[in-house]
C-alpha positions as CSV (number, residue, x, y, z in Angstrom):
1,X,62.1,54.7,111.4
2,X,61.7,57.6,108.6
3,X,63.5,60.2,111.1
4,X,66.1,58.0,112.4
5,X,66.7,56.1,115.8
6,X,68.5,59.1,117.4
7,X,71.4,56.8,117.8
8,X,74.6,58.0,116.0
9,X,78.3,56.2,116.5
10,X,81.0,58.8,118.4
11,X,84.5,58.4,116.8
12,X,87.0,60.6,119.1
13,X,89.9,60.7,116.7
14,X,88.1,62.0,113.7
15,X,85.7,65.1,114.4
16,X,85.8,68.0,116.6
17,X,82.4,67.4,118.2
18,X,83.4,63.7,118.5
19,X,87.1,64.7,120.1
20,X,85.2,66.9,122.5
21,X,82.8,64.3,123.5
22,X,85.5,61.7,124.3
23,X,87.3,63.8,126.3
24,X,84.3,64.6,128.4
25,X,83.4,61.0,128.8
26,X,87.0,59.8,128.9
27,X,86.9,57.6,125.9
28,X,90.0,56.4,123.9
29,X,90.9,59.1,121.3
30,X,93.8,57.2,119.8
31,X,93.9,57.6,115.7
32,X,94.3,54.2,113.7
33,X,94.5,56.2,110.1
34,X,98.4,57.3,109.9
35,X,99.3,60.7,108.2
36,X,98.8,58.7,104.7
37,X,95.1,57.8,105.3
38,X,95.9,54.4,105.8
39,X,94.3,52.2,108.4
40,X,96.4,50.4,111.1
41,X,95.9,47.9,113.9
42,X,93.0,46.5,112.5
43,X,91.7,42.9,111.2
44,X,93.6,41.5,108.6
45,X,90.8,42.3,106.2
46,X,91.4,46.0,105.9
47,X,94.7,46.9,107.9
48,X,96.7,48.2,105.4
49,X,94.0,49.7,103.0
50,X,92.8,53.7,102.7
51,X,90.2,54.6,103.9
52,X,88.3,54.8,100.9
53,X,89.5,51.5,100.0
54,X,88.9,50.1,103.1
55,X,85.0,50.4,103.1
56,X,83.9,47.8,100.9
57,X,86.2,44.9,102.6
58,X,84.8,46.0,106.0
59,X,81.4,45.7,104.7
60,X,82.3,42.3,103.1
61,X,83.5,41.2,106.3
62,X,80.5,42.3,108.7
63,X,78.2,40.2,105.8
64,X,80.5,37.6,106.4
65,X,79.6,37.6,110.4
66,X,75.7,38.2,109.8
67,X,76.2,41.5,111.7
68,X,75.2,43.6,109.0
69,X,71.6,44.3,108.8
70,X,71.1,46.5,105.8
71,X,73.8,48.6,103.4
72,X,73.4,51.1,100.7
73,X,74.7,54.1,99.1
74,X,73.1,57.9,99.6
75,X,74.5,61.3,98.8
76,X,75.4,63.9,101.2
77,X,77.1,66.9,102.1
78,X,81.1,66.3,103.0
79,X,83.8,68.7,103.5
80,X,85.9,68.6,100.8
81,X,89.4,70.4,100.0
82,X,88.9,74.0,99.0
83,X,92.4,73.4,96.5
84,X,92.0,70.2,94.7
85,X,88.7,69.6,95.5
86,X,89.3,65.8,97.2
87,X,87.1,64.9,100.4
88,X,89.1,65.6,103.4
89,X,90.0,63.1,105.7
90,X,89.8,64.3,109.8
91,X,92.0,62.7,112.5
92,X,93.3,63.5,115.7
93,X,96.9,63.7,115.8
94,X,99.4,66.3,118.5
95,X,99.7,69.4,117.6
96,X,101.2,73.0,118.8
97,X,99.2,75.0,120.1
98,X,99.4,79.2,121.7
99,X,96.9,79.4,124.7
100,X,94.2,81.6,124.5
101,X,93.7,81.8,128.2
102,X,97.0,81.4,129.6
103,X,97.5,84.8,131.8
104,X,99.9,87.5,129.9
105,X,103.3,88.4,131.5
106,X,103.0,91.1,133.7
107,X,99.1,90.8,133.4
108,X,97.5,92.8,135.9
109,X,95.3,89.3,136.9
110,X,94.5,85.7,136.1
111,X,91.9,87.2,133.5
112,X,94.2,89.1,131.9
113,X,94.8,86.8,129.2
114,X,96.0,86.7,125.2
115,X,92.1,86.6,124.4
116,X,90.9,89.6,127.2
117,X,93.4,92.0,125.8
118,X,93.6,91.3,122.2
119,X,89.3,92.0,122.5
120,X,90.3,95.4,124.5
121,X,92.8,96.5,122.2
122,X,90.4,95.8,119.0
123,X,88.4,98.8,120.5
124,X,91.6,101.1,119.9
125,X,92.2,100.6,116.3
126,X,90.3,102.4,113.2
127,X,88.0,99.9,110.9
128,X,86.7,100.5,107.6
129,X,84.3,99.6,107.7
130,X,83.3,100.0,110.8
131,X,81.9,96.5,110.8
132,X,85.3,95.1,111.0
133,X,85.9,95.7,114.6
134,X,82.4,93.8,115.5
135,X,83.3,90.6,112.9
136,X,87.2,90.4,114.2
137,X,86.3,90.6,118.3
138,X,83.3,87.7,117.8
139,X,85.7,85.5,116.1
140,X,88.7,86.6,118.8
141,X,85.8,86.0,121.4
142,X,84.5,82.8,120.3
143,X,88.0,80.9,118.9
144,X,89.7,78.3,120.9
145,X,93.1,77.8,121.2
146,X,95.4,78.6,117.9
147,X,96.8,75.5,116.4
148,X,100.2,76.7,115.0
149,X,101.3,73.2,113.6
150,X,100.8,71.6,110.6
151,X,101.9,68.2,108.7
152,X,103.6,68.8,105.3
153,X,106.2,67.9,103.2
154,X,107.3,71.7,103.0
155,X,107.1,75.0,104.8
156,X,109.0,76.6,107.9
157,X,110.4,73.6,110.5
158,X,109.3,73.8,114.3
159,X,112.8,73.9,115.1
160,X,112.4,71.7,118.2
161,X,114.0,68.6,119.9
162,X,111.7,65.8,121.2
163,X,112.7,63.4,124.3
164,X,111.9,59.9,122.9
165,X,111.2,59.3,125.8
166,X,108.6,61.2,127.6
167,X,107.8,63.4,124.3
168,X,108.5,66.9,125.7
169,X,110.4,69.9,124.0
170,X,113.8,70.3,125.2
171,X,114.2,74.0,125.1
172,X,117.8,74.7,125.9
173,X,118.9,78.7,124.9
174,X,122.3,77.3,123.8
175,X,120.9,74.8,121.8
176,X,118.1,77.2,120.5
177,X,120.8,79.6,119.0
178,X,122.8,77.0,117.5
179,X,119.4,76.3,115.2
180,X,119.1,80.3,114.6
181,X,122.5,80.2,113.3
182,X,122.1,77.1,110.7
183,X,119.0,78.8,109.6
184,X,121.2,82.0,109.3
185,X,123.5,80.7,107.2
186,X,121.8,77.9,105.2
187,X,118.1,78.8,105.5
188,X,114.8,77.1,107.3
189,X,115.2,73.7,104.9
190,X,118.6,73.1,106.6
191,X,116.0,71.3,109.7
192,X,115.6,68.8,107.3
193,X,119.1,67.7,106.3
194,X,121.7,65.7,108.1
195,X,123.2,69.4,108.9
196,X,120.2,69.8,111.8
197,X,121.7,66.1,113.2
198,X,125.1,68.3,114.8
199,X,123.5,70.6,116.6
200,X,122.6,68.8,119.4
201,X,125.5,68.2,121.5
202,X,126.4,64.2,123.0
203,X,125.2,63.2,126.0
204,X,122.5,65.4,126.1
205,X,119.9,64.9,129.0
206,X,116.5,65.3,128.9
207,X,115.7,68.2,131.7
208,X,112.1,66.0,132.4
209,X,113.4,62.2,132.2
210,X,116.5,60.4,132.1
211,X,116.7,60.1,128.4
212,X,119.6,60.6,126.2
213,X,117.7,60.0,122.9
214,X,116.0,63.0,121.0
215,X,114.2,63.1,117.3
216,X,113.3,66.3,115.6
217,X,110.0,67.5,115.2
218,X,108.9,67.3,111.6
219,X,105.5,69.4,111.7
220,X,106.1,72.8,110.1
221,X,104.1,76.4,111.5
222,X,101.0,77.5,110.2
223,X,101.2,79.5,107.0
224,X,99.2,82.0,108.5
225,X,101.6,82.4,111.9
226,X,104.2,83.0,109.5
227,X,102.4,86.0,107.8
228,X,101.1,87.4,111.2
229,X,105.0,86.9,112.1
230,X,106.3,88.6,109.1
231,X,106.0,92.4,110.4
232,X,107.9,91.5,113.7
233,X,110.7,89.9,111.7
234,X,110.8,93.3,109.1
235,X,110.9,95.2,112.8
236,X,113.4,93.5,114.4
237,X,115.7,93.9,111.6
238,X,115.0,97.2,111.1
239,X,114.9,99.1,114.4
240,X,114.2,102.1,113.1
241,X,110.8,100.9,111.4
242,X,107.8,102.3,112.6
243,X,105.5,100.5,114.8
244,X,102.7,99.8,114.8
245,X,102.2,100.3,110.8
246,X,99.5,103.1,109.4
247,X,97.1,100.6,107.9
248,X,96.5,97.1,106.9
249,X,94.3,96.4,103.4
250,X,92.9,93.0,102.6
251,X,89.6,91.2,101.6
252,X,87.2,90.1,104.1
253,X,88.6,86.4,104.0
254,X,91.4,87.5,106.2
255,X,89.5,88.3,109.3
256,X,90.2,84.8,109.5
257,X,93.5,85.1,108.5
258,X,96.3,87.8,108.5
259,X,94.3,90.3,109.9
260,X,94.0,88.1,113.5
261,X,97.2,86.3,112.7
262,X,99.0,89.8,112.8
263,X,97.3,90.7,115.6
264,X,97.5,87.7,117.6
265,X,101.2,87.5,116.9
266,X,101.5,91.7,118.0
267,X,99.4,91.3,121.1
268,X,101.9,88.4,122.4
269,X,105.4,89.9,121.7
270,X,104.2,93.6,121.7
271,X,101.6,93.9,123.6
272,X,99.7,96.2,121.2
273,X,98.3,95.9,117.6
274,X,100.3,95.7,114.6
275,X,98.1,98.3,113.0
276,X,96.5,102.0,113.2
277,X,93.8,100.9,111.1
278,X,92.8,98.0,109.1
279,X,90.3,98.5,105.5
280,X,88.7,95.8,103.5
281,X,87.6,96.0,100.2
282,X,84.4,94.0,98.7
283,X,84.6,91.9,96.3
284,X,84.9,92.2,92.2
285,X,82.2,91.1,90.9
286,X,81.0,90.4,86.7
287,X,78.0,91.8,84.9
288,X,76.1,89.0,86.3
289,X,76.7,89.8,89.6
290,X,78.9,86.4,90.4
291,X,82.4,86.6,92.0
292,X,85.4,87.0,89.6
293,X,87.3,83.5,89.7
294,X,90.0,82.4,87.9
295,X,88.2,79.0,88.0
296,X,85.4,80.6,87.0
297,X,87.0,81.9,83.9
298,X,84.9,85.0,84.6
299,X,87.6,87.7,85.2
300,X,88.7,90.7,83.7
301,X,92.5,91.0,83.1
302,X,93.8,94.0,84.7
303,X,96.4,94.0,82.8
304,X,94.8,93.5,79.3
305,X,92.6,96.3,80.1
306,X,95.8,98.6,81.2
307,X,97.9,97.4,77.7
308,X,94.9,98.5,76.0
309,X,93.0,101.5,77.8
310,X,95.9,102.3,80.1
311,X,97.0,101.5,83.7
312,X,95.4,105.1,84.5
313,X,91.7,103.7,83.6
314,X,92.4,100.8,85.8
315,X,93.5,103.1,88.7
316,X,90.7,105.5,87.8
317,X,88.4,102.7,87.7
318,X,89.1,101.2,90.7
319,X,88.9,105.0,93.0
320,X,85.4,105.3,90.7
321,X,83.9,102.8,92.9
322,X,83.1,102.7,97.0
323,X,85.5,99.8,97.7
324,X,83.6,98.8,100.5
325,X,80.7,97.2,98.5
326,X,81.1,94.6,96.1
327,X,81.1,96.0,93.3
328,X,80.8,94.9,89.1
329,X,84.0,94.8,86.9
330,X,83.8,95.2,83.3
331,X,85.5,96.4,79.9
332,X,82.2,98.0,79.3
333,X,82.3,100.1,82.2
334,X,86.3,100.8,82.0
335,X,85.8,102.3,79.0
336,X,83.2,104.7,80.4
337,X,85.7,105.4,83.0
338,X,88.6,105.9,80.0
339,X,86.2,108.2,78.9
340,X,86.0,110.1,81.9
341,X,89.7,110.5,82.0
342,X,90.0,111.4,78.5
343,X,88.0,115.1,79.9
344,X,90.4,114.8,82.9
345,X,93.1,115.0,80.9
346,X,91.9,117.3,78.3
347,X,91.4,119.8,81.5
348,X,95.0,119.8,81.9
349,X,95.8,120.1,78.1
350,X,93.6,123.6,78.2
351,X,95.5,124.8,81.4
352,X,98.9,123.3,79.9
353,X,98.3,124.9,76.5
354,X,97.5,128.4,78.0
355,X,100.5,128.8,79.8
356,X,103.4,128.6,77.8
357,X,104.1,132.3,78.2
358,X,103.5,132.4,81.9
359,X,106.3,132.6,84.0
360,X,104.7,132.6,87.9
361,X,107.4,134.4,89.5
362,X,107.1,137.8,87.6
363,X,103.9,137.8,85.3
364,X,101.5,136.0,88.4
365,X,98.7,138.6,89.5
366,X,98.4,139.0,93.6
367,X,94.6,137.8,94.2
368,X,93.2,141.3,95.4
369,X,94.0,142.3,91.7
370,X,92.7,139.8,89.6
371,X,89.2,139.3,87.7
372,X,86.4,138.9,89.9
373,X,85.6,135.8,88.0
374,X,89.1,134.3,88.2
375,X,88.7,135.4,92.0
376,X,85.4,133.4,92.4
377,X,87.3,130.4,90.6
378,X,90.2,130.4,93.2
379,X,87.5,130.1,95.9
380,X,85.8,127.2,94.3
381,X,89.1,125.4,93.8
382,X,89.8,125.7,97.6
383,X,86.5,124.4,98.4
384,X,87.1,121.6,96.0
385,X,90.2,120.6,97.5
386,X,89.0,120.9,101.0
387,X,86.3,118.3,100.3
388,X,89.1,115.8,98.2
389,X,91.4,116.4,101.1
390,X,89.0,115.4,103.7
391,X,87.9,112.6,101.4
392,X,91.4,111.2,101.3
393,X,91.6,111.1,105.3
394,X,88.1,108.7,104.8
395,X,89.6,106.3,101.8
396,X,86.3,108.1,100.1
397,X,87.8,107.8,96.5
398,X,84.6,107.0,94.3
399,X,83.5,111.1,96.4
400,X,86.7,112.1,94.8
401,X,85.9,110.7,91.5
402,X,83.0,112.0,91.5
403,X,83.5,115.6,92.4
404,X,86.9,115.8,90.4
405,X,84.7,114.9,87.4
406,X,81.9,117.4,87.8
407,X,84.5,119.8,88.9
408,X,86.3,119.4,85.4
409,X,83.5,118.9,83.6
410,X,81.1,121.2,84.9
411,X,83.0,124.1,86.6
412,X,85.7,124.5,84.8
413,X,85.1,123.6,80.5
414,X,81.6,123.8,80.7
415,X,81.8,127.2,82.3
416,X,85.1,128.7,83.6
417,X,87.3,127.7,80.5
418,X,84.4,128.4,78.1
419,X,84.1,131.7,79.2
420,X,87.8,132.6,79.5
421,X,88.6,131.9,75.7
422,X,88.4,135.6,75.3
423,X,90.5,137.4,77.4
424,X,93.4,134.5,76.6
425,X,93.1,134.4,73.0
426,X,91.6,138.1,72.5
427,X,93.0,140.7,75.3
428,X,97.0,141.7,74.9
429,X,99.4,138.7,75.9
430,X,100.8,140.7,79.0
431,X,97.6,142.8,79.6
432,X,96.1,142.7,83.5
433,X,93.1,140.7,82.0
434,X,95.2,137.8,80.0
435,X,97.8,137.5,83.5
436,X,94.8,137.4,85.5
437,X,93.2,134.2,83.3
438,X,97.0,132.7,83.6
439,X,97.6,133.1,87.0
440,X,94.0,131.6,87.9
441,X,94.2,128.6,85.5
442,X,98.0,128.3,86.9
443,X,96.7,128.2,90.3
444,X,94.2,125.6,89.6
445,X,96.4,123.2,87.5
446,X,99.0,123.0,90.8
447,X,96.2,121.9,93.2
448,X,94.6,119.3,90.7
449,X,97.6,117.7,89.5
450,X,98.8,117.1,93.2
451,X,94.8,116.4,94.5
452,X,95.1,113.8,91.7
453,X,98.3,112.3,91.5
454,X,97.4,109.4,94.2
455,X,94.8,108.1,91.7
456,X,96.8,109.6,88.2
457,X,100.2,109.3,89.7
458,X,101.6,109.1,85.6
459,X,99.3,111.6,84.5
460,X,99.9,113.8,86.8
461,X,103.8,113.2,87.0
462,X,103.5,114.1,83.2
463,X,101.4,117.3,83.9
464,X,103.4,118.4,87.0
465,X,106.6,118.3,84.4
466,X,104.8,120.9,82.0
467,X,103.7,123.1,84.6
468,X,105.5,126.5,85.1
469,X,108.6,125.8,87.3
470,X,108.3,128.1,90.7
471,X,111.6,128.3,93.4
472,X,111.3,125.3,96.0
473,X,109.0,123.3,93.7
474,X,109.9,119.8,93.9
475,X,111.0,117.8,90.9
476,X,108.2,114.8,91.1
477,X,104.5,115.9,92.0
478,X,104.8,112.7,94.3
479,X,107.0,114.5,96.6
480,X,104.4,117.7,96.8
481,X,101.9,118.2,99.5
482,X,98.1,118.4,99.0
483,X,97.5,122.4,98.1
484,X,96.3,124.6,101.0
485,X,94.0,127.5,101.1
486,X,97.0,129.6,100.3
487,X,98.7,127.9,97.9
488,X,95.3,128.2,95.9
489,X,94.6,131.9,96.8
490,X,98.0,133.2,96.6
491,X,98.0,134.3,100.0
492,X,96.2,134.5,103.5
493,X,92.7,135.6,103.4
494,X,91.7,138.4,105.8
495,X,88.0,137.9,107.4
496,X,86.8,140.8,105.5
497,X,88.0,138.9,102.7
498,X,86.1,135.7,103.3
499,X,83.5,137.9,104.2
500,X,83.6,139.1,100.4
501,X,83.9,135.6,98.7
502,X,80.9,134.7,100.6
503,X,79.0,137.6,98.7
504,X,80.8,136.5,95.7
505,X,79.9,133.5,95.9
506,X,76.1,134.1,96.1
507,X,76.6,136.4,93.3
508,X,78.2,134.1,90.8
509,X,75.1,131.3,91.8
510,X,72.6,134.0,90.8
511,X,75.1,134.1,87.4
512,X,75.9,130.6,86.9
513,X,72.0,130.1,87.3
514,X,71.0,133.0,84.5
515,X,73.4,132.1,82.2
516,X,71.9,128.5,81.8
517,X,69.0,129.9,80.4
518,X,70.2,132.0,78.2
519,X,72.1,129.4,76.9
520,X,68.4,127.6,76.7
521,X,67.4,130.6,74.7
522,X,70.5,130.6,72.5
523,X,69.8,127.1,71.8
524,X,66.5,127.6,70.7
525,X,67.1,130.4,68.6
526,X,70.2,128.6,67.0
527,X,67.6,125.6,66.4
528,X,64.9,128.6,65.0
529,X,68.1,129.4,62.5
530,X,68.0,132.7,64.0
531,X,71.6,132.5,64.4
532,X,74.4,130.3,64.4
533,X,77.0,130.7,67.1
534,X,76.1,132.7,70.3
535,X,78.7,135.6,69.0
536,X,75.8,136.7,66.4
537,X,73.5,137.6,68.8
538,X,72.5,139.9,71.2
539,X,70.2,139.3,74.4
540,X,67.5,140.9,76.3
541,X,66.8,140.3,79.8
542,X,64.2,141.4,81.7
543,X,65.0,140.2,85.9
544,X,62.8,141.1,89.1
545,X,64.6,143.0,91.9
546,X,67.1,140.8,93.8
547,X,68.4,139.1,90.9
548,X,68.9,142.6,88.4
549,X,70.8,144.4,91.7
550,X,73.1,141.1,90.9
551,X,73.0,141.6,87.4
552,X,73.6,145.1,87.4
553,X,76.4,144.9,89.6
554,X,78.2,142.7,86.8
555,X,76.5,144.0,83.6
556,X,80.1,144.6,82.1
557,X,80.8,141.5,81.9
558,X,77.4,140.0,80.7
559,X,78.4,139.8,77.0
560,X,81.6,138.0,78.1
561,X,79.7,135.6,80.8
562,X,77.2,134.6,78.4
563,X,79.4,134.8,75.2
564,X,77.1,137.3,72.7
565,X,77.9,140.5,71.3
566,X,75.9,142.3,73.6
567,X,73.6,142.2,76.6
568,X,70.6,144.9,77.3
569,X,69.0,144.7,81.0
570,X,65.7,145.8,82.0
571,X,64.3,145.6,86.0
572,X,61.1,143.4,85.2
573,X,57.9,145.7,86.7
574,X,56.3,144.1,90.2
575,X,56.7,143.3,93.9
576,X,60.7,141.4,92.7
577,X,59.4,137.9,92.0
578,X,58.9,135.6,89.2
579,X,61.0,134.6,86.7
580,X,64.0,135.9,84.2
581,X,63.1,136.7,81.0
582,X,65.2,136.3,78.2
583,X,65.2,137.7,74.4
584,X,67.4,136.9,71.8
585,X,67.8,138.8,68.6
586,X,70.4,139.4,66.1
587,X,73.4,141.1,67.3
588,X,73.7,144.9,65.9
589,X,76.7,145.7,63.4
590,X,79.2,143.6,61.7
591,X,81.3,140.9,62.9
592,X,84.7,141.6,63.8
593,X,87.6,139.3,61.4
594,X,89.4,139.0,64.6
595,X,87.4,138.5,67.9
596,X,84.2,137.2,65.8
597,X,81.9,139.5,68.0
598,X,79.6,141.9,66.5
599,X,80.0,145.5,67.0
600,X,78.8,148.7,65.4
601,X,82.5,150.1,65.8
602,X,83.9,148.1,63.2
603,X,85.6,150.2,61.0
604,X,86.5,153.2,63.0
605,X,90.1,152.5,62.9
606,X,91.3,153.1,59.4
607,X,94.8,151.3,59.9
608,X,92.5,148.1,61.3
609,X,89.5,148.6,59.2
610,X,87.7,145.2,59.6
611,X,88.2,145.1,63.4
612,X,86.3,146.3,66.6
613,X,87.0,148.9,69.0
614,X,88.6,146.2,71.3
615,X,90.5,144.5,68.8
616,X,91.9,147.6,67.5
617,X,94.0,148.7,70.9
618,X,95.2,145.3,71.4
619,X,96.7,144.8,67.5
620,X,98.3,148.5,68.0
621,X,99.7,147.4,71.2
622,X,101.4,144.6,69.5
623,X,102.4,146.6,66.7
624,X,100.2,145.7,64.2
């Protein structure tokens, strides 16, 4: 008897499996536990009771007969209330319910039902991810028929006369406005005040029976039809709202919910989906990996973390992470992200602080004209915002993060903005160099304070108001579109153009690639004491074929790339392989008071004794 007889007691009004069973085998399904868990028509010895109550004086009693063989208490698994955590109690009672097989109006056959379409319509709307479509059309496949009643002391009314009688609806259109216009003009509780008692008109008849005598229904809708419902209320009033809408955004728990409440609702007054596309995030989880809960008293405060850090680390934090996974919320790693934002927004401080004299419309340099560096930059913006751009289409915001950062980080202080110091703070304020640097940087701040201001919207509201005003620029960066190639560049490019950034481009790798190991070499040198800050030194470098044609080509610019005094290139002997030697030495000369570089030409200019040869022109320019 260790594994049980096999023999198990089928109660019809209180299970599913059991309800199913008695209607298959015809038994009585009639429920003697009212709404309030009480037991009814019984013995005298428990009518009357709960039904937790009840259990002891039913055992009692079979004792009593000599019916009961054996009694004792076990543990075991029993649904309890998600809320307030009380066993739940099931019955059979009448309910509303919407067919899920009942053939649509104007269906093209029997088969073509609310469940049929709804799954072939699934296969027309965008999920991310793409999972989404699979877990919503098994659970549209496999439901039964949607129980849209529920018993409760509050929520929206069925609206709907019963016949005492025989029990059916009496749906009357006259009478069915009247109750629109009470709910009009007192609201949905008015079904549940003596108000509700005047609609129906004297002598009404029942359209199925004889009967005069009607009650009202007291059940109230299903939260979740309501929700599914709420988008075709918001379009009926509003005629001129789009449907159906762009995207629906929710947690994974409302596959079960809003997500096929909405589109249930859509496919059976629309015909169609209520959405374009519908995305779910993952869940937020802590350090150890468990579900933030209230309950759990695990959660971070969004709100702590935004009065303290800022809501833009909160934003940032949240486009930081692929919101498709779960993923792990804490203060620890907000303030990695605050710290990423601090560089962000020290990006925009450098391009704000640099253009205070820059005035687009008259001092802007057209792109054929400008620095081949500042040229090179363009390009790299526009490829940086054709990868956000196409990013944003995908909801791929932790790629954004990601590339955003190493773009400010990386591309632009670690290398563009170091390098420019010198023509903005050395060459003549209105000289071609110092306007080509301006424009450039200009260029650049428009396209990342409008690739950002979806993620940064305050940030970048507060950036966009510091920027250089241009004719037709709009007064919020929220009302601007994302840049294009020509808003970047300044202008259309020409094939024989792009044909020239793409040589360019392979030119400033080869660069990019040799100045970090001369920085390696500075390093070193500054860690021999050889010299202190790059300016006091001068480098040798000593490249096989391919890469000193590149060098050559830019060996002007060297000193300025690399940030020494001077630069001396050699073509290394043999067949154009191996590797780039560098050397670095004391720089030659004495340091200029002005630009801090070394030259031996400090001097020559008696008015301007303790400058260089480069300093000198600009300071007589000015007037100095």
């Amino acid at each position: 008897m260790d594994t049980g007889t096999g023999v198990v007691h089928t109660a019809p009004s209180h299970g599913a499996e059991d309800f199913m069973t008695g209607v298959k085998y015809g038994l009585d399904a009639t429920s003697n536990v009212d709404e309030k868990g009480i037991l009814r028509n019984g013995l005298p010895e428990y009518t009357g009771k709960r039904v937790w109550e009840a259990n002891q004086p039913i055992i009692d009693l079979l004792k009593s007969r000599g019916a009961l063989l054996h009694a004792e208490k076990t543990e075991h698994s029993y649904p309890h209330c998600w809320r307030c955590h009380n066993p739940v109690i099931f019955r059979a009672t009448e309910q509303w319910f919407i067919s899920m097989e009942t053939p649509m109006p104007a269906g093209k056959s029997k088969e073509d039902t609310l469940r049929s379409r709804t799954l072939e319509d699934i296969k027309h709307v965008k999920w991310d991810p793409a999972w989404g479509e699979d877990r919503l059309s098994n659970m549209i496949a496999t439901r039964p028929d949607w129980c849209i009643s529920r018993q409760r002391v509050w929520g929206v009314p069925i609206a709907v006369f019963l016949c005492e009688s025989c029990g059916k609806p009496l749906n009357d259109h006259a009478v069915n406005q009247k109750v629109v216009e009470l709910f009009r003009r007192s609201g949905a509780d008015a079904w549940f005040t003596p108000e509700s008692d005047t609609i129906l008109p004297t002598g009404t008849k029942c359209p199925h029976c004889p009967s005069t005598k009607f009650e009202k229904e007291t059940d109230i809708f299903d939260v979740w039809l309501e929700s599914g419902a709420s988008y075709l209320a918001l379009v009926d009033d509003e005629p001129t709202y789009p449907w159906p809408s762009d995207l629906y955004l929710e947690g994974g728990d409302q596959y079960r919910g809003w997500f096929q409440s909405s589109l249930l609702c859509a496919m059976g007054t629309h015909g169609t989906p209520p959405y374009k596309g519908v995305v779910t995030p993952g869940w937020t989880l802590d350090d150890k990996g468990q579900a933030m809960s209230k309950s759990r008293g695990n959660d971070v405060d969004p709100v702590d973390i935004a009065g303290r850090l800022g809501g833009e680390v909160v934003r940032l934090w949240v486009a930081s992470v692929d919101f498709r996974e779960d993923v792990v919320g804490s203060e620890q790693l907000m303030l990695r992200v605050a710290e990423n934002y601090r560089k962000i927004r020290n990006t925009f401080r450098y391009i704000l602080g640099n253009l205070g004299d820059f005035a687009p419309e008259k001092d802007a340099v057209p792109f054929e004209k400008m620095e081949e560096l500042d040229r090179y930059m363009l390009r790299q913006t526009q490829a940086f915002a054709s990868d956000v751009r196409g990013w944003y289409e995908e909801f791929a915001f932790h790629k954004i993060y990601h590339r955003v950062n190493h773009f400010c980080i990386v591309d632009l202080s670690a290398f563009y903005f170091d390098v420019l110091k010198d023509r903005l703070y050395i060459f003549a304020p209105k000289s071609q160099g110092r306007r080509s640097a301006q424009t450039a940087i200009w260029r650049i701040g428009e396209a990342l304070v409008r690739l950002l201001a979806p993620i940064m919207s305050f940030t970048a509201e507060e950036v966009w108001d510091y920027l250089p005003k241009v004719a037709g620029r709009g007064q919020s960066v929220h009302l601007a579109l994302f840049p294009s190639a020509q808003d970047i560049l300044g202008e259309p490019q020409s094939e024989a153009s792009s044909a020239e950034g793409e040589v360019s481009g392979q030119d400033w790798t080869t660069l990019r690639s040799v100045r970090d190991e001369v920085l390696k070499a500075l390093e070193e040198a500054r860690n021999n004491k050889l010299i202190g800050t790059g300016l006091e030194a001068q480098v040798a470098l000593s490249a096989p074929g391919p890469v000193y044609s590149v060098l050559s080509r830019h060996a002007d610019q060297l000193r300025y790339l690399f940030i020494v005094s001077a630069v001396k290139l050699t073509q290394a002997a043999g067949n154009g392989t191996g590797a780039v030697r560098v050397e670095v030495k004391k720089a030659d000369g004495t340091k200029c008071e002005r630009c801090w570089n070394y030259s031996t030409r400090v001097g020559e200019d008696k008015e301007h004794p303790t400058v260089c040869e480069r300093c000198s022109v600009v300071l007589k320019e000015l007037g100095a």
